[in-house]
N, C-alpha and C positions, 0 to 999 in steps of 0.2 A: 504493500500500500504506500509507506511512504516514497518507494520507486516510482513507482505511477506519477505522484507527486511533484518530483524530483526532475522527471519526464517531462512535465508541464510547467517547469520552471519556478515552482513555488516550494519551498524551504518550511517544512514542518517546522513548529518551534514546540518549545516544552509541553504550552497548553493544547498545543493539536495533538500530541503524542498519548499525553493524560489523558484526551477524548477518544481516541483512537482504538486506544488497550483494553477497554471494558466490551467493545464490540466483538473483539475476539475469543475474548472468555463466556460473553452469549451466546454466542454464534459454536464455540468447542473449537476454532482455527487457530491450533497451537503455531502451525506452521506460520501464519502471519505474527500472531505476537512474538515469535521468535523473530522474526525478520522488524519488528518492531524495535523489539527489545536492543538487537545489533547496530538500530539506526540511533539508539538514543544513545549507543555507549560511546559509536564514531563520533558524535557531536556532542558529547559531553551532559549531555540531557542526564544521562542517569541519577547525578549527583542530586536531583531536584528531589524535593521529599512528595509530591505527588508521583510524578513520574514513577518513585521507589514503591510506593504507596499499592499505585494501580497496576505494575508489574508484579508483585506478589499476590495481589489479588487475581491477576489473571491466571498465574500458577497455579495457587490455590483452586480455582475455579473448575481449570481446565485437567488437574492433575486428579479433583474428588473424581469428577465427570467419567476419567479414565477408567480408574477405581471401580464404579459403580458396575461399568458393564463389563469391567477383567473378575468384578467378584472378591478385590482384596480388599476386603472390611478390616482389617487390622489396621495396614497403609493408609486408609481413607480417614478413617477415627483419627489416626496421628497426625497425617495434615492437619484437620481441622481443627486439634488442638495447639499445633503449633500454630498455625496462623492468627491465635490467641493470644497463646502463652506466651512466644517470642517475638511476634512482631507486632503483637497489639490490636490487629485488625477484627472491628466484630464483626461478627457471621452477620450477614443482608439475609434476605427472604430465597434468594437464588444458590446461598450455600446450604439454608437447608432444607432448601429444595433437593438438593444433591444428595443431601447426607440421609433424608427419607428415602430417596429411591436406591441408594444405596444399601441401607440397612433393610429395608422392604424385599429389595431384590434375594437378602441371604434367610431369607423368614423370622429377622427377627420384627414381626411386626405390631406386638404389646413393646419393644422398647422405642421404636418409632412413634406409637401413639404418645409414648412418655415424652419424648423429645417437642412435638407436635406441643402439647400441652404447658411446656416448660420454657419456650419460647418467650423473649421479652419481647416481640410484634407478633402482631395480629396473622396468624399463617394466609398468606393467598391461595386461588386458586391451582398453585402449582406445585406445592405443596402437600393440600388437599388431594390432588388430583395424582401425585405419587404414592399415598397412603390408598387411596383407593385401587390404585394397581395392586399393588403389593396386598391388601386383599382380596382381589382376586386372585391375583397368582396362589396365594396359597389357602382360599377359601375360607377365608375370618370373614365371616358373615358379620358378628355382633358391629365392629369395627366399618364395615363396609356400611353401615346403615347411618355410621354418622358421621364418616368422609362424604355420604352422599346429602345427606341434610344441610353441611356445610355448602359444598356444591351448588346446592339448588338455590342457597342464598347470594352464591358468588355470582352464577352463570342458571339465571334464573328463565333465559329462554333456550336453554339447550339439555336435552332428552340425554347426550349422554350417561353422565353418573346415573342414572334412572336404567340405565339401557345394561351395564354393569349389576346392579344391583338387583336388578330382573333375572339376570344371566345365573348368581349367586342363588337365588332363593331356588331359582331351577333343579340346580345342585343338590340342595336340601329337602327336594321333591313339595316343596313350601306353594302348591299350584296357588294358592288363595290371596297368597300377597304376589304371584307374578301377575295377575289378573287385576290384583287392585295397583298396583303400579301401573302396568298398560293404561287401564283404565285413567289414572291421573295423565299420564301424559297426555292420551289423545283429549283430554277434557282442556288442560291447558295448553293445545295446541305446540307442544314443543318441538325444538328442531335439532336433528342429526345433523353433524358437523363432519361431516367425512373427510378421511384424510390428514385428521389432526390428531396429536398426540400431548398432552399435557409434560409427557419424560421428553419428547422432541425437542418440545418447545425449548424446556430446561435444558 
């Protein structure tokens, strides 16, 4: 990116770099914040305390993210403690976003709901919406009913979590709440979002 930049004759400075590096750790393109990170240190950028700031957090970001889908709950737990403990930085709504789908992913998902709850912000829907995977992947019913309540508050015209939780009670041969689920959705007219994923997105 900042090549491209560079291409077109304009000279990234500290605070383009700072705005730069969060996009990449949304986005999971370790390979540009690496090329980010190389452009800040040629030009001396690094030394900036935002600059330093938003490159560990991009690490951080991009290295739970890893984690999550390699499956090393150990490694991912110690990032996010370090990125704490030693460099200060508090977790945002998108590390633990991370750190649900990560602990979600290995079934632990009574400590995820702990985490979820323990939270000093208000969890969003991405959040939510990892806990709700995690159970389904491993069929925690109880849990799935109020990943989905949260849901319907966040993303109040979309049938998803409904569409899950339908899926769920199926499982537990539960016919009487898949019928009264159906039943709400087509009442409040809700809408399928195809093609999206709340863990993508994160």
């Amino acid at each position: 990116m900042p090549s491209l930049m560079m291409q077109s004759r304009v000279s990234p400075q500290a605070s383009t770099i700072s705005a730069l590096l969060p996009a990449s750790s949304i986005t999971v393109d370790l390979r540009a914040g690496k090329e980010i990170h190389g452009y800040s240190v040629a030009m001396g950028f690094e030394e900036d305390v935002y600059v330093r700031t938003t490159l560990i957090d991009m690490y951080a970001k991009c290295v739970l993210t890893a984690c999550s889908h390699a499956g090393m709950v150990d490694l991912g737990e110690g990032l996010f403690s370090m990125m704490q403990e030693k460099y200060g930085i508090v977790p945002r709504l998108e590390h633990y976003a991370c750190m649900v789908d990560l602990l979600g992913r290995a079934g632990k998902v009574d400590e995820v709901y702990g985490i979820v709850q323990r939270m000093p912000i208000e969890a969003d829907l991405f959040v939510w919406g990892a806990l709700l995977g995690a159970c389904r992947q491993h069929n925690c019913l109880d849990l799935a009913e109020i990943a989905t309540k949260r849901l319907a508050k966040l993303e109040p015209k979309s049938s998803g979590s409904s569409v899950v939780l339908s899926s769920l009670y199926g499982e537990y041969s539960r016919w009487e709440n898949v019928l009264k689920v159906k039943k709400t959705t087509k009442k409040k007219k809700l809408r399928s979002f195809t093609g999206c994923s709340w863990i993508q997105v994160v």
